[in-house]
TORKOL-4160 file (C-alpha; in steps of 0.2 Angstrom, whole numbers, padded with zeros to 4 digits, m for minus):
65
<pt num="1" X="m0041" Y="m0004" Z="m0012"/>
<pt num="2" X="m0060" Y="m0002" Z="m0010"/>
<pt num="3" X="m0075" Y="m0013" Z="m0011"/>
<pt num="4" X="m0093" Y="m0008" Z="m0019"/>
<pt num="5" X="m0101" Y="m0002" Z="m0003"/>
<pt num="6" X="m0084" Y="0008" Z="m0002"/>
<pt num="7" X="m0084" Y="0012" Z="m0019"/>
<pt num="8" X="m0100" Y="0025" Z="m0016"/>
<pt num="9" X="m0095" Y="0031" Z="m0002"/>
<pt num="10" X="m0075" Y="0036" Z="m0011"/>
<pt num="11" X="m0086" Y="0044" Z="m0026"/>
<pt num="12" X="m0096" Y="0054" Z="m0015"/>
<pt num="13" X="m0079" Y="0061" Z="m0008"/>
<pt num="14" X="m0072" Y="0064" Z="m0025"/>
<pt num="15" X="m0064" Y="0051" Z="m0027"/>
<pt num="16" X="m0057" Y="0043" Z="m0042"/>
<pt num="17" X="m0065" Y="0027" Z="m0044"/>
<pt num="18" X="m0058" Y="0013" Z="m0056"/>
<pt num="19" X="m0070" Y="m0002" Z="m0063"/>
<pt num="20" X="m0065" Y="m0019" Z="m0053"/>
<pt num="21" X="m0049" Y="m0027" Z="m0055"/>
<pt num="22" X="m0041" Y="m0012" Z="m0064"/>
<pt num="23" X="m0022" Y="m0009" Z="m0064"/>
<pt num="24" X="m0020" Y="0006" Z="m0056"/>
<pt num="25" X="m0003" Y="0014" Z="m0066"/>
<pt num="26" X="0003" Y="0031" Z="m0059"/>
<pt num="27" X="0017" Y="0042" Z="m0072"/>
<pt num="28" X="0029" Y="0054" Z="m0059"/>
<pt num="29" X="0035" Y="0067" Z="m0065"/>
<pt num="30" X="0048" Y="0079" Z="m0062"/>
<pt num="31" X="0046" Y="0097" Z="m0070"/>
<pt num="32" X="0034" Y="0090" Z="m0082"/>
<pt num="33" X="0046" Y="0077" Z="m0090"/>
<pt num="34" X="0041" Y="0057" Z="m0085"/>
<pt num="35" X="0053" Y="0050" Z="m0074"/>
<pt num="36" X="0043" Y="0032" Z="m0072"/>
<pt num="37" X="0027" Y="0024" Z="m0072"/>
<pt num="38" X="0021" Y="0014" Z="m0057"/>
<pt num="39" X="0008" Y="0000" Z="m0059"/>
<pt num="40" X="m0003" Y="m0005" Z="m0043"/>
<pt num="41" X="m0011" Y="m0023" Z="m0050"/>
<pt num="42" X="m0021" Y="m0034" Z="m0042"/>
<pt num="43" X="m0016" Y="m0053" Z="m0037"/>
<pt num="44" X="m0028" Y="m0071" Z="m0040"/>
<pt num="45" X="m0034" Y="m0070" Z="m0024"/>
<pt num="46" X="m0042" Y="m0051" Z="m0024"/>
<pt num="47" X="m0062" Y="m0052" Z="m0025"/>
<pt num="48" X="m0071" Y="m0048" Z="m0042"/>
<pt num="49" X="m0076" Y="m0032" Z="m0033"/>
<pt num="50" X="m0061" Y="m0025" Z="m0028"/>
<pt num="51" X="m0056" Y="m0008" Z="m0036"/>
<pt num="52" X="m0045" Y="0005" Z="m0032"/>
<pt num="53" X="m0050" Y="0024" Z="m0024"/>
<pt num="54" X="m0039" Y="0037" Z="m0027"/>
<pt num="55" X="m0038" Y="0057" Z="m0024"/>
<pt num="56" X="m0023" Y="0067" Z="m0032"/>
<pt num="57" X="m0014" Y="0078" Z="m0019"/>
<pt num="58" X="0002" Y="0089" Z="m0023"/>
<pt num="59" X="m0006" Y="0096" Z="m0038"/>
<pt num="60" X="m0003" Y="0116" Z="m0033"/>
<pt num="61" X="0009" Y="0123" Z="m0044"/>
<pt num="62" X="0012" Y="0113" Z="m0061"/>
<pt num="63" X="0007" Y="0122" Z="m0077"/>
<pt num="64" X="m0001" Y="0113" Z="m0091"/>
<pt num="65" X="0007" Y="0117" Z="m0106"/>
């Protein structure tokens, strides 16, 4: 989870920067087929400027197609 002022600095280290209070859902997959998806929401007590910053790792490899 970031803030605004941490919010630049993520996009300036490309980053993947979501609006505020966005539910950050991730699909795995296994040899290109879905296995689940995985939602990362906020709770009632996060700020209004909390976001989430992510980068993808582990990418090497999977053909598109």
């Amino acid at each position: 989870m970031t803030n605004d002022a941490a919010a630049r600095m993520n996009e300036k280290a490309d980053y993947q920067v979501l609006p505020p209070l966005v539910t950050l859902v991730v699909e795995a997959v296994d040899h290109g087929r879905s296995v689940t998806f995985i939602g990362l929401p906020f709770d009632r007590d996060s700020p209004a400027c909390t976001r989430w910053a992510f980068g993808l790792v582990g990418m090497g490899g999977v053909a598109e197609g």
